[in-house]
C-alpha positions in Angstrom: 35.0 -4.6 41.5 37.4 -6.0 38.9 39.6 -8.1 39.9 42.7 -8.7 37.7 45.4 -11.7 39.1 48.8 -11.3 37.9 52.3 -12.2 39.4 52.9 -8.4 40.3 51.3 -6.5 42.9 48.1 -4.6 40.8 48.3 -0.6 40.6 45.3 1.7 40.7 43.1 1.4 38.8 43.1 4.7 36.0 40.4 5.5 32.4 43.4 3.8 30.3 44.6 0.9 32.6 43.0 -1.6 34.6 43.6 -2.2 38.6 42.1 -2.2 41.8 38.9 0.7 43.0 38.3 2.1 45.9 35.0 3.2 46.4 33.8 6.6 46.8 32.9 7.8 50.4 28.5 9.7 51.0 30.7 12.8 51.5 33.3 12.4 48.4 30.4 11.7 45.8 28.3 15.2 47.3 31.2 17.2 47.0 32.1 15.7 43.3 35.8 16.0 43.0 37.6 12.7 43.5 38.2 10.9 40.1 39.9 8.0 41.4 36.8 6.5 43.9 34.2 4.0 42.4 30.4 5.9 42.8 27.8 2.9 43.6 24.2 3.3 42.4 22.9 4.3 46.0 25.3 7.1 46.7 24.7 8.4 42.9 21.0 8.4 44.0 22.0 10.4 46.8 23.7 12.6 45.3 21.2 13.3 42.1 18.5 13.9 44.5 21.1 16.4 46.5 21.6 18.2 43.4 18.5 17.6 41.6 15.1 19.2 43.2 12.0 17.8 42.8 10.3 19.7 39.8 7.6 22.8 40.5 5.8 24.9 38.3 9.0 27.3 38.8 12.0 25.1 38.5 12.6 21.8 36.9 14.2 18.9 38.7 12.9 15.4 38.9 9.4 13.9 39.3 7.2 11.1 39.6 4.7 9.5 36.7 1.1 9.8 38.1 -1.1 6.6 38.3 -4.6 6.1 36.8 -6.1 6.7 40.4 -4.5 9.9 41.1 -4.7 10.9 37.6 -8.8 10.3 37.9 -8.6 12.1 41.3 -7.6 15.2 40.3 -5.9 16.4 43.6 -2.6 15.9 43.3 -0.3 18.6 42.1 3.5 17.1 42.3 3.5 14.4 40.0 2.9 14.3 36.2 0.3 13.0 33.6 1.2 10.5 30.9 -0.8 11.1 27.3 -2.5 7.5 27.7 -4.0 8.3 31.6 -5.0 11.7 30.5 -6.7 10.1 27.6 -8.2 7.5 29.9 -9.3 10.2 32.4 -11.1 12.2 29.6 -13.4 9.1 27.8 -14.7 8.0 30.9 -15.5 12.2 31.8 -14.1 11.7 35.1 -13.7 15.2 36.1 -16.7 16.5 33.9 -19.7 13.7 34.5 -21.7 14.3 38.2 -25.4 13.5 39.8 -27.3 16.2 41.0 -28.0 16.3 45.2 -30.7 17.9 46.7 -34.3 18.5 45.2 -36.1 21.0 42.9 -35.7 23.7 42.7 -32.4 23.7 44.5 -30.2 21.1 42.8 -26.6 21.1 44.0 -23.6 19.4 42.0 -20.2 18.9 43.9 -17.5 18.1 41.3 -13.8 16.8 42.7 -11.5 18.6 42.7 -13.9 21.2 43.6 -15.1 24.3 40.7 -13.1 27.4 42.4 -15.0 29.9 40.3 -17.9 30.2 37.6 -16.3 30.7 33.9 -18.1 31.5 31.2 -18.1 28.2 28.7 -18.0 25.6 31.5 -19.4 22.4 30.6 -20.8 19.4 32.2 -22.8 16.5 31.9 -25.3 16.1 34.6 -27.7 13.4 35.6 -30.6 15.1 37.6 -31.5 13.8 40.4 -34.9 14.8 40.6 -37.9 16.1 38.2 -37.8 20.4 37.8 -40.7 22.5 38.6 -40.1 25.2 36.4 -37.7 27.7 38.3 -34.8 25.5 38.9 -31.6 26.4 39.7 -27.7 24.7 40.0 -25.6 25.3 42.8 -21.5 23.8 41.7 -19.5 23.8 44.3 -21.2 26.0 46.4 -20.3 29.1 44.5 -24.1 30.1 44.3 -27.6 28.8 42.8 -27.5 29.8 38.8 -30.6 29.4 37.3 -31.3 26.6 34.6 -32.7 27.8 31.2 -33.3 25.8 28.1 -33.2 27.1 24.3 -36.8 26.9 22.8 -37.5 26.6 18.9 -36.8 30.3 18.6 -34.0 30.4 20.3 -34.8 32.2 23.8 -34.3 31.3 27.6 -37.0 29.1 29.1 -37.8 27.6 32.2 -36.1 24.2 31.8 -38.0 21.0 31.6 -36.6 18.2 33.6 -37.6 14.6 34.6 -36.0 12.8 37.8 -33.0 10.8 35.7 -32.0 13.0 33.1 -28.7 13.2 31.8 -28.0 16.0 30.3 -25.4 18.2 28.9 -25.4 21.8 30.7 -22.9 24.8 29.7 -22.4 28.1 31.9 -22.9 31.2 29.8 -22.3 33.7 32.0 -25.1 34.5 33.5 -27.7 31.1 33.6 -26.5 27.3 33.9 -28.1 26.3 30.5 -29.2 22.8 29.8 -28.3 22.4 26.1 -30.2 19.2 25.3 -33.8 19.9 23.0 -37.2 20.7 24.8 -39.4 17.3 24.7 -41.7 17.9 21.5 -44.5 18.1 23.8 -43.3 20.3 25.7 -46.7 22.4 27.0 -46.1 25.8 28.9 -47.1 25.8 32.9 -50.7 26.7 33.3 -52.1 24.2 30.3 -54.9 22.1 31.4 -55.3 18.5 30.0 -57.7 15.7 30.4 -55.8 12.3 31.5 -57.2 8.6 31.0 -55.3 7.9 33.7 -56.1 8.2 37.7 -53.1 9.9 38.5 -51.7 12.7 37.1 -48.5 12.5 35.0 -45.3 13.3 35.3 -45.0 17.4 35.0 -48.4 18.0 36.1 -50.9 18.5 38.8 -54.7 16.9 39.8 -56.6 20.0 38.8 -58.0 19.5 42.2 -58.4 23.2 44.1 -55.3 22.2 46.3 -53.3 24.8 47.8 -49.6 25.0 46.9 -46.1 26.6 47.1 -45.8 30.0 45.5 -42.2 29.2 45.3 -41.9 25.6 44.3 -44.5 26.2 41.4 -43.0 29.3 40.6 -43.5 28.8 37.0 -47.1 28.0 37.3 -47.8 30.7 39.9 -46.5 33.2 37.3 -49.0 31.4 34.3 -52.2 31.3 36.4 -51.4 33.8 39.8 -54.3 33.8 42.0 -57.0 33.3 39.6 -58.7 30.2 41.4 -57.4 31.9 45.3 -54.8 33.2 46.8 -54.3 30.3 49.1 -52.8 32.1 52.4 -52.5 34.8 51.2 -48.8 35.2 51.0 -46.9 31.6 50.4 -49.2 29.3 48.5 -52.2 29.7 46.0 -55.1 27.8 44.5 -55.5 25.6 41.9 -58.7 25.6 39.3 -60.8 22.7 40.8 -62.2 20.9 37.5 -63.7 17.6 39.9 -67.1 16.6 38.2 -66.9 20.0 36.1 -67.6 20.8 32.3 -64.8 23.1 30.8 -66.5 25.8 29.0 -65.1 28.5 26.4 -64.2 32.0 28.0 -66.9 34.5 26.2 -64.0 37.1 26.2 -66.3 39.9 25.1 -68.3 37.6 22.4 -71.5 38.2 24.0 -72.4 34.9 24.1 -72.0 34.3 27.9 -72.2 38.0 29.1 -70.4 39.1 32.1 -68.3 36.0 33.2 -65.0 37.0 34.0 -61.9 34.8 33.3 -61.6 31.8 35.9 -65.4 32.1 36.9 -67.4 29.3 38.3 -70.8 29.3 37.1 -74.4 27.0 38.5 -76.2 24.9 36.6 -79.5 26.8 34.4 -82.0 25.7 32.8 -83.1 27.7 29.7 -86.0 29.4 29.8 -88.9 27.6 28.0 -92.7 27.2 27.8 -95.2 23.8 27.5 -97.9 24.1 25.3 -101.0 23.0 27.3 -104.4 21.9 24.3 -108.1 22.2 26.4 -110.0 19.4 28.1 -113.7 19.3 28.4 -114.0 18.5 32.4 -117.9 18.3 33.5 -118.3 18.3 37.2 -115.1 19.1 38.3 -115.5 21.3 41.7 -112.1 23.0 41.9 -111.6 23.4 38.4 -110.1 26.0 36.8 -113.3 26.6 34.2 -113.0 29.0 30.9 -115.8 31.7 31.6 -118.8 31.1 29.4 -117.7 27.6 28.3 -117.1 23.9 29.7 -113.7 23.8 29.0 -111.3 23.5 32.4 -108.4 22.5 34.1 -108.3 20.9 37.6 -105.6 22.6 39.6 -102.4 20.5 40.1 -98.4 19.1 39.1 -97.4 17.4 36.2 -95.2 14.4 36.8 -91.6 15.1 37.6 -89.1 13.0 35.3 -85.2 13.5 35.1 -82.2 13.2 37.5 -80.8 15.5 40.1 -79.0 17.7 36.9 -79.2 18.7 33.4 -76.0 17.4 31.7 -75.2 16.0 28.1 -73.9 12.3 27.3 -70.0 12.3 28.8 -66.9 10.1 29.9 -65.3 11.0 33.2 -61.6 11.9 32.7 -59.0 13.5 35.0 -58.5 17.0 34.5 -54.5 18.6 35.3 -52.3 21.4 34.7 -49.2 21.8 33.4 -46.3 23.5 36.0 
């Protein structure tokens, strides 16, 4: 308040002469008509936030600067975004960048604040928590398991092909959660066999080993091969080829070469048909012999010497045989 000392008694104060203030009552700066009252900064705040609402998406009115942390949260709805945090928010993908739960096929992604619906064109980036198996699907937000496709050199929907780790970019298109990122160049479809130099079988594969295993978790393999090599129980699992200590050889597929196999067959060892020639001995004295009529020429009943292993097999390297799924 300004005091003014003089040798008169000060008048009131007015906008053209100095003098003494009284200040204004709660109720006199609410009801905004006294000019002659002092308004402090704390009933002024009263009275602005009397008059002045907070701001909503239907009225405007006053409102507080988000921080960083609520910015990056993405939950709250009654403050607002400066350009910088928003800028911040988006570089580091805050609301756009998520690891995978569960396990093939079912992954599961739970993004905050939570997706409220599937829209075509939604994009993420995705870090995948496990390898795929070939019939993978995505499950955001628990809005329902979409299946994940990949684009192959022509430009078609494939089962996708994953490894435990991957980060990946994946768009919704309306229909399939589709992993935009290339196919690995050696990508091979479910159902190839390969010989390994290694004793266990690689990443993506299988020990071509006879095993029984899920219809549903090899899905894409089970669709390649089917029951082929057995139908496992029947209903829930099937058989793999067994290649353990076997030679691979070429289907005939109606070539003649190896009549009446069908596709998948196993076949026993054979040994080709073949004769010994067998020159004469003179044997003199021989009982038992097996004489020529007429002549001395004979051959005494018996065995030739046995030579060989326990099979007929070429030179070879042992190798571990797998399949693709």
């Amino acid at each position: 308040m300004l005091t003014i000392v003089t040798n008169n008694t000060p008048g009131s104060a007015t906008e053209i002469t100095a003098g003494i203030l009284k200040l204004s009552t709660g109720t006199q700066v609410i009801a905004g008509t006294d000019d002659a009252t002092a308004v402090t900064p704390k009933k002024l705040l009263q009275k602005l936030v009397a008059y002045i609402a907070q701001a909503t998406e239907a009225a405007p009115g006053w409102a507080k600067v988000a921080t960083q942390a609520l910015t990056n949260a993405g939950v709250d709805d009654v403050t607002i975004v400066t350009p910088k945090k928003l800028a911040v928010a988006t570089q580091s993908q805050i609301l756009t960048a998520f690891t995978t739960a569960g396990n093939a096929p079912s992954f599961t992604l739970t993004p905050s604040p939570a997706v409220t619906a599937y829209v075509a064109n939604q994009r993420f980036r995705v870090k995948f928590s496990a390898a795929g198996v070939g019939n993978d699907t995505l499950n955001i937000s628990g809005l329902g398991a979409k299946t994940l496709k990949q684009y192959d050199s022509s430009g078609n929907k494939i089962a996708v092909v994953l490894a435990a780790g991957q980060l990946a970019d994946v768009e919704y298109d309306g229909t399939d959660i589709v992993v935009l990122d290339p196919l690995p160049l050696s990508t091979l479809p479910a159902g190839t066999i390969i010989s390994s130099a290694t004793s266990a079988a690689p990443s993506g594969y299988l020990i071509a080993n006879g095993a029984a295993i899920s219809r549903t978790t090899y899905a894409a393999l089970f669709s390649a091969i089917g029951t082929v090599f057995g139908g496992g129980d029947g209903s829930t699992t099937f058989n793999l080829p067994d290649l353990r200590g076997e030679f691979v050889r070429g289907w005939d597929a109606g070539r003649g070469v190896d009549v009446g196999r069908t596709f998948g067959s196993f076949q026993i060892d054979a040994f080709s048909s073949h004769t010994h020639a067998q020159d004469s001995r003179t044997i003199l004295g021989v009982v038992g012999a097996a004489a020529q009529v007429g002549g001395s020429n004979g051959i005494n009943g018996g065995t030739t010497s046995a030579t060989g292993g326990v099979e007929t097999r070429p030179r070879n390297l042992a190798l571990l045989y797998c399949i693709k799924y």
